[in-house]
C-alpha positions in Angstrom: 152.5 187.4 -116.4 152.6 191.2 -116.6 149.4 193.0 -114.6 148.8 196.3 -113.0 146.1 197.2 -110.3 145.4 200.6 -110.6 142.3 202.2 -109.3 141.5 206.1 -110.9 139.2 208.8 -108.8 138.2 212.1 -110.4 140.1 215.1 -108.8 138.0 217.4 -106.9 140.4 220.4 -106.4 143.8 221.7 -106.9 144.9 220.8 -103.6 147.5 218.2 -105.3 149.4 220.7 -107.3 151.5 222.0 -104.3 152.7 218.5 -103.7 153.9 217.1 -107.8 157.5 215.6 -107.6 157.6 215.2 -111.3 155.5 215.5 -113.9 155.9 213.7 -117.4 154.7 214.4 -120.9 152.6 212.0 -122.6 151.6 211.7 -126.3 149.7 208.2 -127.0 147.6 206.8 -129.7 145.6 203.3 -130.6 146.8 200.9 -133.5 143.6 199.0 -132.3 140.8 198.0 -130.1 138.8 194.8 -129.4 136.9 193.5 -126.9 139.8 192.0 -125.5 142.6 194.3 -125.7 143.7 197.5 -126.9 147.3 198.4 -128.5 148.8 201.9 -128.2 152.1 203.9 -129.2 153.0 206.5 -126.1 155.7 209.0 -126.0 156.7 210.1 -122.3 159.5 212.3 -121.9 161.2 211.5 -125.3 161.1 208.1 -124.3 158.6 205.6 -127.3 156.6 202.5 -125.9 154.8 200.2 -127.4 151.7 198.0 -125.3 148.6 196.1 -124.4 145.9 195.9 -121.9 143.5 193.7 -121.8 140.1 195.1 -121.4 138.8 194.0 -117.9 136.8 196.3 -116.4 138.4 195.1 -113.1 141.1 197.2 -111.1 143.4 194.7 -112.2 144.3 194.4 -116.0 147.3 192.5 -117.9 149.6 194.9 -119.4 152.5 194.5 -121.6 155.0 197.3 -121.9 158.3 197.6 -124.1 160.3 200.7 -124.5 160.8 201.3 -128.2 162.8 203.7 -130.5 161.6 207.5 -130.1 161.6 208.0 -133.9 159.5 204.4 -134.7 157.2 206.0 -131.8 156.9 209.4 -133.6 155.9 207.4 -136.7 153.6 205.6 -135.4 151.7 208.0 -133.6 151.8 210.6 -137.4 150.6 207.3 -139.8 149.6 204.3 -138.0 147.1 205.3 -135.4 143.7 205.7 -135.2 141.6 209.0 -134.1 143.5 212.1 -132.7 146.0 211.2 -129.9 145.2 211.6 -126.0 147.7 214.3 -124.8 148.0 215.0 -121.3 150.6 215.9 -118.4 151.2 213.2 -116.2 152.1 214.5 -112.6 153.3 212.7 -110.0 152.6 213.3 -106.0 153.0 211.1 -103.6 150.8 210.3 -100.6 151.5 208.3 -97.7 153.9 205.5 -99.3 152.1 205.7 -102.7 152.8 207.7 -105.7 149.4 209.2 -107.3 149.8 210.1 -110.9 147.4 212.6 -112.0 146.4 213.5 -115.1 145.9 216.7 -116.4 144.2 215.8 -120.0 145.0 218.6 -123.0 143.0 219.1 -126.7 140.2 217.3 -127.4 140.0 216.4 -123.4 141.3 218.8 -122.2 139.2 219.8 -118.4 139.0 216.4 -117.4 141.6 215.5 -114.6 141.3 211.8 -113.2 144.2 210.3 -110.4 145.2 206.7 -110.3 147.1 204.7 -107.8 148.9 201.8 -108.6 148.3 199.0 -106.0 149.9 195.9 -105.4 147.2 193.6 -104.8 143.4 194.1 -105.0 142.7 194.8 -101.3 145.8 197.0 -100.5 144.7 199.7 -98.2 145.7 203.3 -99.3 145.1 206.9 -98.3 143.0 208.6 -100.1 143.5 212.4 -100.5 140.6 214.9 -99.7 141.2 216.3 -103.5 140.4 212.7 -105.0 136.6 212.5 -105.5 134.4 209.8 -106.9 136.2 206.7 -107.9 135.6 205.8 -111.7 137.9 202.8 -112.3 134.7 200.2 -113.3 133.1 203.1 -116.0 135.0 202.6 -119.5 134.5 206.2 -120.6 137.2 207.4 -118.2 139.8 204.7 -119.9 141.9 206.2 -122.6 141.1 204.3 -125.3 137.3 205.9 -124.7 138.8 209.4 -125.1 139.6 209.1 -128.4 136.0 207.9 -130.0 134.4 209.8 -127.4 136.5 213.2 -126.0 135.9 214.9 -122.8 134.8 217.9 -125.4 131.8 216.0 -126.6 130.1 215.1 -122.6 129.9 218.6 -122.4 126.5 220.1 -122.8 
């Protein structure tokens, strides 16, 4: 069965941006959200997926990920969606012998930067970087399903 273990950390400074080795474009929207799972339409890089997470609040979640055609992608994410679509830039830096992928979240979200690390079991140890502050990977308003009911825009006072 198909998992991830990913734990996410609010960046703290721009310390990372010397170091990106790639960094990806990302479009995605929700078809759907229950208390067990979401469903979501991503473009990255031209590229269409279609998948699920369960909705654990756990480091480790089940996800399910197909690549899909870009036009049936592009459609989905224009008529079938609901809410505006979380955009961001996805950049890639590695540390150590991980790969961090921070993201740099634009419109409605735009200011919020979070970095996850993709782990392969739930006690792997990792080195954090100095510009990776408070961890946030229990607290659903950092997960992107939460950024589209409730935008980065709007926790502003």
């Amino acid at each position: 069965m198909a998992y991830e273990i990913e734990r996410k950390f609010l960046v703290i400074s721009d310390h990372w941006r010397s170091h990106i080795d790639k960094t990806l474009d990302i479009k995605q929207a929700y078809f759907c959200n229950t208390e067990k799972a979401s469903l979501r339409v991503r473009i990255s890089n031209q590229t269409g997926f279609i998948s699920s997470k369960s909705m654990t609040r756990d480091i480790r979640r089940h996800e399910f990920e197909y690549e899909i055609p870009l036009h049936d992608a592009e459609f989905m994410l224009s008529y079938m969606c609901m809410g505006s679509p979380v955009i961001k830039k996805r950049h890639l830096v590695k540390v150590d012998q991980h790969v961090w992928e921070v993201d740099e979240f634009l419109g409605d979200n735009e200011g919020l930067i979070v970095a996850e690390i993709e782990l392969g079991h739930e006690d792997e140890a990792f080195e954090k970087p100095e510009w990776a502050g408070q961890e946030v990977s229990s607290d659903p308003k950092y997960i992107n399903i939460s950024l589209v009911s409730h935008p980065f825009k709007t926790w502003i006072t």
